[in-house]
VORO-299228 format. One record per residue (C-alpha): x negated, z, y. Coordinates in Angstrom, 3 decimals, always signed. Layout:
<nodes>
{{X; Z; Y}}
...
</nodes>
This chain:
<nodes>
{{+133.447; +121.443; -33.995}}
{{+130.993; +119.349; -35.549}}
{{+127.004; +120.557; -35.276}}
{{+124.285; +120.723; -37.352}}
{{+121.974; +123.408; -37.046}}
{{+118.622; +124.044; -38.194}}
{{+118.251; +125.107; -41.757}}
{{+116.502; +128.378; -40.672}}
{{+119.437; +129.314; -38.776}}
{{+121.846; +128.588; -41.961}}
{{+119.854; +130.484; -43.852}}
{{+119.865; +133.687; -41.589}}
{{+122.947; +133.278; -41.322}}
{{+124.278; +133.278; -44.796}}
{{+122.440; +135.570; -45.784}}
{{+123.478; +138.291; -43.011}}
{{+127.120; +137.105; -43.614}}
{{+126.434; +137.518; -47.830}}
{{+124.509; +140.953; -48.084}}
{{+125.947; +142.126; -45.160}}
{{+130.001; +140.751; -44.481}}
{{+130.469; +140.335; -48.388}}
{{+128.530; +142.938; -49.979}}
{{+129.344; +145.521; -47.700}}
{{+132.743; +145.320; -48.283}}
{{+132.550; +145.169; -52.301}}
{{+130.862; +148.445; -51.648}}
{{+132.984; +150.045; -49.366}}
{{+135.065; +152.246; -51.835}}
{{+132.111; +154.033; -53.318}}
{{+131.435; +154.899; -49.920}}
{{+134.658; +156.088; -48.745}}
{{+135.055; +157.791; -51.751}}
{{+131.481; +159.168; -51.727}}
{{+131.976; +160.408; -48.006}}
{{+136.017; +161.910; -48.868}}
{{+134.165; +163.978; -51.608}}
{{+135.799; +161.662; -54.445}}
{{+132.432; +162.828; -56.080}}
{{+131.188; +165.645; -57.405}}
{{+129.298; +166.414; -54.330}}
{{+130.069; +169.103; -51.347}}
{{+129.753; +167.486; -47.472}}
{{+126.606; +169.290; -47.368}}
{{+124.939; +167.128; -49.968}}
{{+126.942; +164.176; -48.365}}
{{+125.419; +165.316; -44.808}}
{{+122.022; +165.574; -46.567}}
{{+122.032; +161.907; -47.907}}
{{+122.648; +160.186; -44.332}}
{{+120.383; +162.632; -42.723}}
{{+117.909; +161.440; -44.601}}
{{+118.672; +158.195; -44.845}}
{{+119.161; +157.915; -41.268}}
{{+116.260; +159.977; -40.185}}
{{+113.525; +158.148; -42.383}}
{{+114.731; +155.009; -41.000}}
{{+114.034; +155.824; -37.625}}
{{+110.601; +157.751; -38.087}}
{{+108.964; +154.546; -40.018}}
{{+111.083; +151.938; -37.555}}
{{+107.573; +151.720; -35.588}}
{{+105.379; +151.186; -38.904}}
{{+107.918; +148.744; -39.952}}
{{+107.592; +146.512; -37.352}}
{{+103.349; +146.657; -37.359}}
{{+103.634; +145.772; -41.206}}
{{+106.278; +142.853; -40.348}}
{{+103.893; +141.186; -38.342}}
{{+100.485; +141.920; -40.022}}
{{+101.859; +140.768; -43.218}}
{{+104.693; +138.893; -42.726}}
{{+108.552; +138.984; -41.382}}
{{+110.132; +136.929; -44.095}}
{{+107.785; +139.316; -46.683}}
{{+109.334; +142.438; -44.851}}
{{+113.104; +141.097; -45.090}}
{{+112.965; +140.837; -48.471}}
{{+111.567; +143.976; -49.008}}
{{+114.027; +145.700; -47.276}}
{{+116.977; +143.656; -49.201}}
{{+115.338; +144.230; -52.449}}
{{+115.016; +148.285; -51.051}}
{{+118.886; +148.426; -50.347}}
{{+120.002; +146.204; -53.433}}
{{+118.450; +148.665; -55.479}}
{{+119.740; +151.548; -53.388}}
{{+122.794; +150.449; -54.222}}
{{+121.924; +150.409; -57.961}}
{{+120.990; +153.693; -57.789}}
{{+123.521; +155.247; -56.625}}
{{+125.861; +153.499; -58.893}}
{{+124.284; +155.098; -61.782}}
{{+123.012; +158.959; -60.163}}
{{+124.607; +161.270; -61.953}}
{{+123.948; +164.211; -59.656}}
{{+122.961; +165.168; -55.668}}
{{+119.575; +164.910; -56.331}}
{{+119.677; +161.386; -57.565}}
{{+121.836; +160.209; -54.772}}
{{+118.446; +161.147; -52.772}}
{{+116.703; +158.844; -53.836}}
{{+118.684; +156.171; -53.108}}
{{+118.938; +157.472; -49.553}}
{{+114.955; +157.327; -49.326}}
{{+115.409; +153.877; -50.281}}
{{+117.979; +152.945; -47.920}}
{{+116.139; +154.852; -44.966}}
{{+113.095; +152.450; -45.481}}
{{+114.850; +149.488; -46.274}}
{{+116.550; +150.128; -42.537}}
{{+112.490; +150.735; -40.482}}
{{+112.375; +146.619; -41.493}}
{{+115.660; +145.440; -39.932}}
{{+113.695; +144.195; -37.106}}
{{+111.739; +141.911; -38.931}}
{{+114.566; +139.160; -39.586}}
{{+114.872; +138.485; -35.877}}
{{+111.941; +138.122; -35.414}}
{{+111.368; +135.602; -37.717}}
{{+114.079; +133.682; -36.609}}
{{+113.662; +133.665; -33.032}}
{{+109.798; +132.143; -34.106}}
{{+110.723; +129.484; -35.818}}
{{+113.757; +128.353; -33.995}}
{{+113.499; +130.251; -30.696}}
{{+116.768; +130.892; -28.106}}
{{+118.910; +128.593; -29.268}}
{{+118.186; +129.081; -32.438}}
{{+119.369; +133.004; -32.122}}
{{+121.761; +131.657; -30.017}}
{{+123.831; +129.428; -32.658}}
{{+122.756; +132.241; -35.521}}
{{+125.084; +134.777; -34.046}}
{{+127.501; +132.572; -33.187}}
{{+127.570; +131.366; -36.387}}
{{+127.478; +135.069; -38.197}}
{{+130.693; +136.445; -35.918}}
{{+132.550; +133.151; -37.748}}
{{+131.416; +133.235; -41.076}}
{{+131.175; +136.364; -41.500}}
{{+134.753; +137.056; -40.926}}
{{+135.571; +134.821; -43.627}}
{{+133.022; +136.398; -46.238}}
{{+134.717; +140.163; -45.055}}
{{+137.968; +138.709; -46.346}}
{{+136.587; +137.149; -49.022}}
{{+135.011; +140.663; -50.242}}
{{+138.418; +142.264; -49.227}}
{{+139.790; +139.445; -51.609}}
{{+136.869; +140.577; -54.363}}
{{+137.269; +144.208; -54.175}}
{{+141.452; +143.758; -54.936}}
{{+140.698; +141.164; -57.543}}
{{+137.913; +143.765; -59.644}}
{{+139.355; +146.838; -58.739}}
{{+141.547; +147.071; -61.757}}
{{+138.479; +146.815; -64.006}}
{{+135.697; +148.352; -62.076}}
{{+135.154; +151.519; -60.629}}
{{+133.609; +152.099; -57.625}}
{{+130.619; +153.241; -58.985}}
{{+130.381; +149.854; -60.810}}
{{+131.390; +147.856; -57.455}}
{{+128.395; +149.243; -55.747}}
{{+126.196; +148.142; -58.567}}
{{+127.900; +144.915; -58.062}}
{{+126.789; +144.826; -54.158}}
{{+123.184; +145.756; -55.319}}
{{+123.088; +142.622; -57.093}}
{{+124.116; +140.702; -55.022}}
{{+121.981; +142.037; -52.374}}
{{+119.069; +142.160; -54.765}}
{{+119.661; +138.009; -55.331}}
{{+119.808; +137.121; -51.074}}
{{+116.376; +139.630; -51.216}}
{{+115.006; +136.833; -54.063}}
{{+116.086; +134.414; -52.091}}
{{+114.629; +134.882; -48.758}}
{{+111.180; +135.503; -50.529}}
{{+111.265; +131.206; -50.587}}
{{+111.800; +131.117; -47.017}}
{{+109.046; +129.860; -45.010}}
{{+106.336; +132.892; -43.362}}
{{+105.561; +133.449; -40.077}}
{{+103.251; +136.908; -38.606}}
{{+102.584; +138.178; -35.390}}
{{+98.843; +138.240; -34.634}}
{{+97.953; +138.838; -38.167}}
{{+94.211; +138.778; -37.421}}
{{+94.950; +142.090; -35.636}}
{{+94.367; +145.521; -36.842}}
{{+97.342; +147.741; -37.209}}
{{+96.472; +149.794; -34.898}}
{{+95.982; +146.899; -32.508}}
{{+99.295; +145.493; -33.111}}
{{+100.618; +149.109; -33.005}}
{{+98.771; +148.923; -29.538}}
{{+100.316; +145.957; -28.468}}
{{+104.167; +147.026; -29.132}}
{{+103.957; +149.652; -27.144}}
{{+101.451; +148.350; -24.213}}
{{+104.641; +145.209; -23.645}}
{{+107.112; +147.745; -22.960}}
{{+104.571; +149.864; -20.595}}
{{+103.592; +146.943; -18.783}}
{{+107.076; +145.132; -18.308}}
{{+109.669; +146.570; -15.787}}
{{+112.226; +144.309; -17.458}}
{{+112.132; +145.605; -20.771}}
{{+112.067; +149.064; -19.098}}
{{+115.158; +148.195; -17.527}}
{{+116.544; +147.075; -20.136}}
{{+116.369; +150.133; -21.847}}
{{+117.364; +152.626; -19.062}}
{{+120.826; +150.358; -18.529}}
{{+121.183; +150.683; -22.140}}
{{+122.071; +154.492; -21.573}}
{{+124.434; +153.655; -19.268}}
{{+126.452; +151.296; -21.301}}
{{+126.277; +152.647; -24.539}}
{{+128.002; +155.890; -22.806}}
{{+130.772; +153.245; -21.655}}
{{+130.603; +151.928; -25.230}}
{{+131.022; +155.668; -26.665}}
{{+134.066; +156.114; -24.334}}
{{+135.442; +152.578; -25.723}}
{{+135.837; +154.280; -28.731}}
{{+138.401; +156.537; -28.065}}
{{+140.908; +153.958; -27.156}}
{{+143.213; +154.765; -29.864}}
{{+143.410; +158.338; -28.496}}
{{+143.905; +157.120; -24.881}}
{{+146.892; +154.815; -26.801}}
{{+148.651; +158.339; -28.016}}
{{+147.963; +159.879; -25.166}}
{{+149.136; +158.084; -22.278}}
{{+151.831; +155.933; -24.166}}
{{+152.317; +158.224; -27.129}}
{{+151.413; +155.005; -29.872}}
{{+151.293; +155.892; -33.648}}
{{+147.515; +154.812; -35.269}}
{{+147.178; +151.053; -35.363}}
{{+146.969; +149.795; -39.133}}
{{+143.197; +149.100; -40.260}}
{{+144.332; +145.974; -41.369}}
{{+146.147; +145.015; -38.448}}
{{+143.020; +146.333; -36.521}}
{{+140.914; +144.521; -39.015}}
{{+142.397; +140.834; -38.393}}
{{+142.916; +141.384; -33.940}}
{{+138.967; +142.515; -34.428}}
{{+138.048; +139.124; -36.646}}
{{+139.924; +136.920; -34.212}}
{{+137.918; +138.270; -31.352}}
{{+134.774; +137.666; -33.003}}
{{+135.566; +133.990; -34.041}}
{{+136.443; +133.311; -30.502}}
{{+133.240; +134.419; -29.704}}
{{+131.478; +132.860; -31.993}}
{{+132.890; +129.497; -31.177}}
{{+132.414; +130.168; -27.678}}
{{+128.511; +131.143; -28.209}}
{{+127.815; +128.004; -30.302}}
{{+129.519; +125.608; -27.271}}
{{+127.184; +126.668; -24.879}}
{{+124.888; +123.539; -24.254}}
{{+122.284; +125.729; -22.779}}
{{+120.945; +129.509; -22.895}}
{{+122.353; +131.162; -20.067}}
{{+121.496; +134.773; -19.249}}
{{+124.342; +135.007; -16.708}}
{{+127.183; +133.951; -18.836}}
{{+125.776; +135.466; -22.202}}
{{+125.044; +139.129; -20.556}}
{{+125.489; +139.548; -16.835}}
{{+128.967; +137.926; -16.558}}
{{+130.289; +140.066; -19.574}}
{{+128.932; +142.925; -18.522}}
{{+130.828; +142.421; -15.540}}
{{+134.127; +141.621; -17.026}}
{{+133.609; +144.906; -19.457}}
{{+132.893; +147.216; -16.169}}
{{+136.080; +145.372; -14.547}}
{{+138.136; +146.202; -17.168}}
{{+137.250; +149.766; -17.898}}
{{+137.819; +150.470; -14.434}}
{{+141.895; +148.945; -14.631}}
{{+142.488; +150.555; -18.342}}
{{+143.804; +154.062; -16.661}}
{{+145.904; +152.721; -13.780}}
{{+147.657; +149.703; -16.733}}
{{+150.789; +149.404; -18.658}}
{{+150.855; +149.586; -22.271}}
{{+150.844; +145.971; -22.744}}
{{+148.047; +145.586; -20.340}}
{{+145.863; +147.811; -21.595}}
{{+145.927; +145.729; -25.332}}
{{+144.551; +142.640; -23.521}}
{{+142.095; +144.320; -21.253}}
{{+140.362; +146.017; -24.670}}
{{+140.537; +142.318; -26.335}}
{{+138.732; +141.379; -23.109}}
{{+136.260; +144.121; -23.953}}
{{+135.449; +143.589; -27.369}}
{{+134.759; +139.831; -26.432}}
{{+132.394; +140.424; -23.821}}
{{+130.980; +142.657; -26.094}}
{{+130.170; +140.314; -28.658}}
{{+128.862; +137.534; -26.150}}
{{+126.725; +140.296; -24.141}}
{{+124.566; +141.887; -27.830}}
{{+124.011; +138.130; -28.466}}
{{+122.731; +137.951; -24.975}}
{{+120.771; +141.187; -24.727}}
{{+118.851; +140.091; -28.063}}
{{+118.037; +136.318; -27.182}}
{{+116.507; +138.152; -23.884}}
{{+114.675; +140.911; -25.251}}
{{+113.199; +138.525; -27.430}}
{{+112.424; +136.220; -24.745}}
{{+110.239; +138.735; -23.148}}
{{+108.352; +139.707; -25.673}}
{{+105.522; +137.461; -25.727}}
{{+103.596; +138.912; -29.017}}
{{+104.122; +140.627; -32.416}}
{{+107.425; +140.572; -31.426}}
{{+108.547; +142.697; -34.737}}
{{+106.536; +145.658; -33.762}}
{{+108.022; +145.471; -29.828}}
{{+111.172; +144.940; -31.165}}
{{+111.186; +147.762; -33.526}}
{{+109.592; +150.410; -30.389}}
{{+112.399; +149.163; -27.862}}
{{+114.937; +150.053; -31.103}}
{{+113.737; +153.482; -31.417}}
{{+113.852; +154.225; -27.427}}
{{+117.841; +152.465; -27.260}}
{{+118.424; +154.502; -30.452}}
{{+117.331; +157.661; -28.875}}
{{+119.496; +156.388; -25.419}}
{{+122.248; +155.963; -27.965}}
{{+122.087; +159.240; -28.362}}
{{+121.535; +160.960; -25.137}}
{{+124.929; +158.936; -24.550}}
{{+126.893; +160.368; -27.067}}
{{+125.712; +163.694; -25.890}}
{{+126.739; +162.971; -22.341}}
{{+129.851; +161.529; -23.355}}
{{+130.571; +164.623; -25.227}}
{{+130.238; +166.365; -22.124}}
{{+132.253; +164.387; -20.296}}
{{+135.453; +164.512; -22.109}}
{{+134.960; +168.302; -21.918}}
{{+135.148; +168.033; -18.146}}
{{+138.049; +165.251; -17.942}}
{{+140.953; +163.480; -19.230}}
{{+140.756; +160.920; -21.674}}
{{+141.995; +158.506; -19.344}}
{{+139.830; +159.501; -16.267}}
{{+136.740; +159.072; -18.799}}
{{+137.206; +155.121; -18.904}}
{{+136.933; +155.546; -15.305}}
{{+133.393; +156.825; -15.596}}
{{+132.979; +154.498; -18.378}}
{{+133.310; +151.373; -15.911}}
{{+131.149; +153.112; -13.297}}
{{+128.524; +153.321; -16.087}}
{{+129.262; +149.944; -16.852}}
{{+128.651; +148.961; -13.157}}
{{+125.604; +150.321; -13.570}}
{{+124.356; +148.798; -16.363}}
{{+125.196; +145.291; -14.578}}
{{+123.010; +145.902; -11.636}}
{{+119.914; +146.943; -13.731}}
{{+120.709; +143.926; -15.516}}
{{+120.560; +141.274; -12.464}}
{{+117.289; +143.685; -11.368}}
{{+115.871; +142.696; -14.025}}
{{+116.941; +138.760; -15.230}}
{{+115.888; +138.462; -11.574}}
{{+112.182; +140.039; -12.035}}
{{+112.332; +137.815; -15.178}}
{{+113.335; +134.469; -13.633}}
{{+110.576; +135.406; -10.913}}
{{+107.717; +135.115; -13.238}}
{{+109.369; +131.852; -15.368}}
</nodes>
């Protein structure tokens, strides 16, 4: 497969595939070690740090997105890589709980900016630009996990975990550096803030597509939340041992290379094969997962995961299409109200396998899933109407 993309998109994509695929795995042992209490540090503490870290991300999300396109998205990246980078130096050196809170402050902030990347791509390069970005990221970055899988075993003899999260820092502090020389772009930057705070919100008020998009995204992340308790349908209904994270790790990076390659051959952006058709084959094959054999039921969840992959990529290049200014700040409001939908479908979810059996629940998964398909069409329809 020979292509050459734009040099924006190999730049996103390196470094999502670098400081996230690579680094994240080089810090993965402080972190399972941090989280199995291989520290000094109670779960309370441990609860305490993501609280916060999680909870400050989400109450300056809004603010992030108004300062991405007032004063810049590439500025904003960078801040937020430099802001985990040294999160992760932090915590490689605290010493005690209270420390480790300040790296979680940093980490929390770092996250209100993620927004500000896509935005920045999808205005310099546009739909196919996102397009061929994720489709490049699910390949690459499969290569870079292994390749930190690869680093962690080769360092792991001389350096602690402590010292391999310092070593992610760096590393994430270097892609932070280097995005700083990528070229700028702003939303309406002769705006106020509080007119480009004005504007995020007044898109998502005035469009009954990006309303839909966010009320079907309740109804699929619940099919999503039920998706996740495959391996306890697997014991259940067949009575399967756990799958080996490895093993799991490698069927999980084939999946996403197929779909990567499959992304980057499509000639064209196409809403109805990057989002409605998946959606369609997910809610298909939710609904056959109770009433299949063992053998079945492995290639029906493969199916999933693909469509999966191939439907965020779609959902994104969309949204984004939509938006039709200071697309940072819209994109950051629609992530706080499919964050809090995220929620109210773990909550319902919750509730539902209370109610049920695990393998009745992927029944209501794939009538969620139905669901989420028809708001879809609703609203690529409303969207084609005023193309």
């Amino acid at each position: 497969m020979q292509k050459k993309f734009p040099e924006n998109v190999m730049k996103y994509v390196a470094i999502l595939s670098i400081a996230g695929s690579f680094a994240n795995r080089i810090r993965r042992p402080f972190f399972e070690e941090f989280v199995a209490q291989g520290s000094e540090f109670d779960f309370s503490q441990i609860g305490l740090f993501f609280a916060i870290s999680s909870g400050l991300g989400l109450v300056f999300l809004y603010g992030g997105g108004i300062l991405a396109d007032k004063y810049g998205r590439r500025l904003t990246w960078a801040v937020s890589l430099l802001l985990y980078g040294g999160s992760m130096l932090w915590l490689a050196i605290a010493a005690s709980s209270r420390m480790t809170l300040v790296a979680a402050v940093l980490m929390g902030i770092s996250s209100a900016l993620v927004w500000s990347k896509i935005a920045w791509l999808f205005d310099h390069e546009g739909r196919k630009g996102l397009q061929n970005a994720y489709g490049l990221f699910y390949i690459i970055s499969v290569q870079l996990a292994l390749a930190g899988i690869g680093a962690v075993a080769f360092l792991s003899d001389s350096l602690d975990t402590p010292a391999l999260a310092g070593l992610a820092g760096v590393i994430i502090l270097v892609m932070g550096l280097w995005v700083i020389t990528f070229p700028e772009n702003y939303g309406q930057r002769s705006s106020s803030l509080i007119e480009i705070a004005k504007s995020g919100i007044n898109q998502f008020t005035s469009s009954r597509v990006l309303q839909l998009v966010v009320v079907q995204s309740i109804f699929i992340e619940l099919a999503f939340w039920t998706l996740g308790l495959w391996r306890l349908y697997l014991v259940d209904q067949f009575h399967i041992g756990s799958i080996e994270p490895f093993t799991e790790f490698w069927i999980v990076s084939g999946i996403a290379v197929f779909s990567g390659v499959f992304i980057i051959l499509l000639k064209e952006v196409n809403y109805r094969v990057l989002f409605i058709y998946p959606t369609g084959f997910i809610a298909l094959f939710l609904l056959i997962i109770p009433f299949s054999p063992e053998m079945l039921v492995y290639i029906l969840l493969s199916g999933i995961y693909m469509s999966s992959f191939v439907r965020f990529t779609g959902i994104v290049i969309f949204i984004n299409d939509v938006i039709s200014e200071n697309r940072a700040t819209a994109l950051s409001f629609l992530g706080i109200l499919t964050g809090i939908a995220a929620l109210a479908a773990q909550f319902l979810g919750s509730k539902i396998i209370e109610i049920t059996e695990v393998k009745w629940s992927f029944l209501a998964a794939g009538i969620c899933a139905v669901v989420s398909l028809v708001l879809l069409r609703l609203a690529l329809k409303m969207h084609e109407s005023h193309e």
